[in-house]
N, C-alpha and C positions, 0 to 999 in steps of 0.2 A: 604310121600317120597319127596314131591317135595319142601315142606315147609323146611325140614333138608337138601336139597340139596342145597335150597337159604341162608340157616343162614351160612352152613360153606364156602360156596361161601365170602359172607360178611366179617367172619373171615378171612379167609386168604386175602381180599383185604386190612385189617385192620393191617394185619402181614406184607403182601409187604409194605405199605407206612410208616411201623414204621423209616425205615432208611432213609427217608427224615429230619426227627425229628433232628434222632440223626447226620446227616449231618447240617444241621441247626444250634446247638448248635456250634459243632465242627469248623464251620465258624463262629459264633458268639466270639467265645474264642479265636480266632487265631487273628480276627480281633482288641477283645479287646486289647490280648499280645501285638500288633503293636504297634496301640496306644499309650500303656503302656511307650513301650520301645523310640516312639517317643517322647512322654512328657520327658520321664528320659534325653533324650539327649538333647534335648532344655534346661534342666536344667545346666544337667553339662556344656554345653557350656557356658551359661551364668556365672556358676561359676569360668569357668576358664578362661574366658574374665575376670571378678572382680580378680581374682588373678594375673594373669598376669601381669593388672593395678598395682597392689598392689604393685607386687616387681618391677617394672618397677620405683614405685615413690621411692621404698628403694633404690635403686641402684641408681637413680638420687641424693638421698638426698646421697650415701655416696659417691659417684663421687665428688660432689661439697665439701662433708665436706673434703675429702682429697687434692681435689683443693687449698684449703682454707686453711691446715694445710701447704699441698705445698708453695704454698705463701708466706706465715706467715715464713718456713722456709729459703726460698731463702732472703727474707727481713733482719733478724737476721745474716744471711750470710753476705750479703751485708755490712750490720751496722755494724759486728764483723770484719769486712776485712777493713772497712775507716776507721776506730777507731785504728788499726793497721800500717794502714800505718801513721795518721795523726801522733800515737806516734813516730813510727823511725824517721817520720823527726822532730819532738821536740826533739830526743835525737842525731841526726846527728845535729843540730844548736848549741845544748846546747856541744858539742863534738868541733865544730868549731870554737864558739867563744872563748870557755874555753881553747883550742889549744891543745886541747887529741888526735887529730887523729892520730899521732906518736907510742900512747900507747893502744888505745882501739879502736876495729872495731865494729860497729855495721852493724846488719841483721835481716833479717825476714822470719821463716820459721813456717813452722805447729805447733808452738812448743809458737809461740810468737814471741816477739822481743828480741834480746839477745846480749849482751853486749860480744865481745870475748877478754878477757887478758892473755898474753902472759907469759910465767911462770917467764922469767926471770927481768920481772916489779912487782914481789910478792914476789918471794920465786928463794934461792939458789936452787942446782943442790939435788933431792933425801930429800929436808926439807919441811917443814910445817910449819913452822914461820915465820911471815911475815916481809919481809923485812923494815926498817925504812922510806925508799921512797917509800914504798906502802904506807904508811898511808894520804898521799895528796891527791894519785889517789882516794883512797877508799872515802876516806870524801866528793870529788866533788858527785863522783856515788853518796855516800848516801842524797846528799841532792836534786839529781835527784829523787832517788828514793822515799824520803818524799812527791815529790810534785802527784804521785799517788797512786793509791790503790791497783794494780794488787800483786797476787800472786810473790813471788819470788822463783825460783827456780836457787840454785849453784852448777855447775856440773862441778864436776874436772876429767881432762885427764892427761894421760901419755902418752908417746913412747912406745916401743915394747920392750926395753931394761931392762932384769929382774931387780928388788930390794932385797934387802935379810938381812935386819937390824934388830937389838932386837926391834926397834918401828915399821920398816915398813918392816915385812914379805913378803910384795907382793906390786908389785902397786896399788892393790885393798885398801888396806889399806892406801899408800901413797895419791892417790885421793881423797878417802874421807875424810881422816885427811885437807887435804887444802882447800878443801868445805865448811868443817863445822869452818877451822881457818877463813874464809871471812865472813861467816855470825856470827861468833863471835864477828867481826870488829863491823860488823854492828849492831846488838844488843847491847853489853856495849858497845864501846864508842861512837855509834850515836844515839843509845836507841830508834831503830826500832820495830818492834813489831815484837816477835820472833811466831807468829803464822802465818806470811807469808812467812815463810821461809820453806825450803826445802831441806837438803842436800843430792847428791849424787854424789855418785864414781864410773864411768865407767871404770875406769883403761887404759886399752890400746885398748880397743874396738870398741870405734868409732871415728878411725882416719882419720883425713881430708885431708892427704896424706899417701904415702904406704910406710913410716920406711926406704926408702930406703939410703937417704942420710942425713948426718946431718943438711940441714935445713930444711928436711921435720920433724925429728924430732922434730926440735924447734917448729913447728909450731903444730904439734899433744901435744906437753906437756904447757896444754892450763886451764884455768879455764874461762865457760860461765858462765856470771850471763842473767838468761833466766826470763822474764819480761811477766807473763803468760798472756794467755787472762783472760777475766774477763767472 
């Protein structure tokens, strides 16, 4: 009796201590998780310090490369705007000495530099044939315009006052017709190279006073020879 009174004694001291055990583990594994989780975040941290660096250097390298492109473009600005004014005053000297300023104004606008001729130094009232004493004015231009390389563009204006002819249905028509009679000029008989050239017809749409009186008209019924940038 006393010998089975001491084994199960035993046994159940053996039963109570089992949950030390399994508490032991249970802090062994919670301890590990920590760990675990501590390592993982030392990692990511580092990786997103290396990232961070990463795009910090992209966004430096495109900061500069647009700096750079910036630059690059204010410079061509620059260069395309003295190249612009150097020409209007080669064509204001070449105007003064030759003694056109009577007949021909020049300017300078987003467009280029541009020659303005008044319609009744070209062409009668409503025609498109040039006048006999245009062809001096013209020949001086073209030999202006032999001595560069820019684009040409000739852009004929009217007044506000309709047209209504078997040739010129509209002013739209009349315009163009005296556009393309100038750079005709200038093609055969100065034998300019007709792939710088350009014609167009605004008609009565961009007038540079408001039709009200008749020399604002005169002044709107205009043909630019417009000397593009390069």
């Amino acid at each position: 009796m006393k010998l089975r009174h001491e084994r199960r004694k035993r046994e159940q001291g053996r039963k109570s201590s089992n949950w030390i055990i399994t508490f032991s583990d249970l802090i062994t594994l919670i301890l590990v998780f920590f760990i675990l989780l501590f390592s993982m975040s030392q990692i990511d941290l580092n990786k997103f310090k290396a990232a961070v660096g990463s795009f910090q250097d992209r966004a430096d390298g495109n900061s500069a490369a647009e700096l750079k492109k910036e630059d690059a473009g204010d410079q061509t600005a620059e260069k395309t705007a003295k190249s612009q004014d150097d020409l209007l005053k080669k064509i204001n000297d070449y105007i003064k000495k030759n003694k056109l300023s009577s007949l021909i104004a020049a300017k300078r606008d987003e467009r280029g530099v541009i020659l303005v001729l008044q319609e009744a130094v070209l062409f009668d009232s409503g025609k498109a044939d040039l006048k006999d004493q245009a062809h001096p004015l013209l020949h001086k231009i073209a030999v202006l315009l032999k001595s560069v390389s820019n684009p040409i563009r000739v852009e004929g204006h009217t007044d506000s006052r309709p047209i209504s002819t078997y040739r010129f249905p509209s002013n739209w028509e009349l315009s163009a017709a005296r556009a393309s009679t100038v750079i005709g000029y200038f093609t055969s008989k100065e034998k300019l190279n007709s792939s710088r050239f350009l014609a167009i017809g605004y008609a009565d749409t961009k007038p540079v006073k408001d039709n009200r009186t008749e020399s604002h008209m005169k002044e709107n019924r205009r043909v630019e020879i417009v000397i593009a940038k390069q």
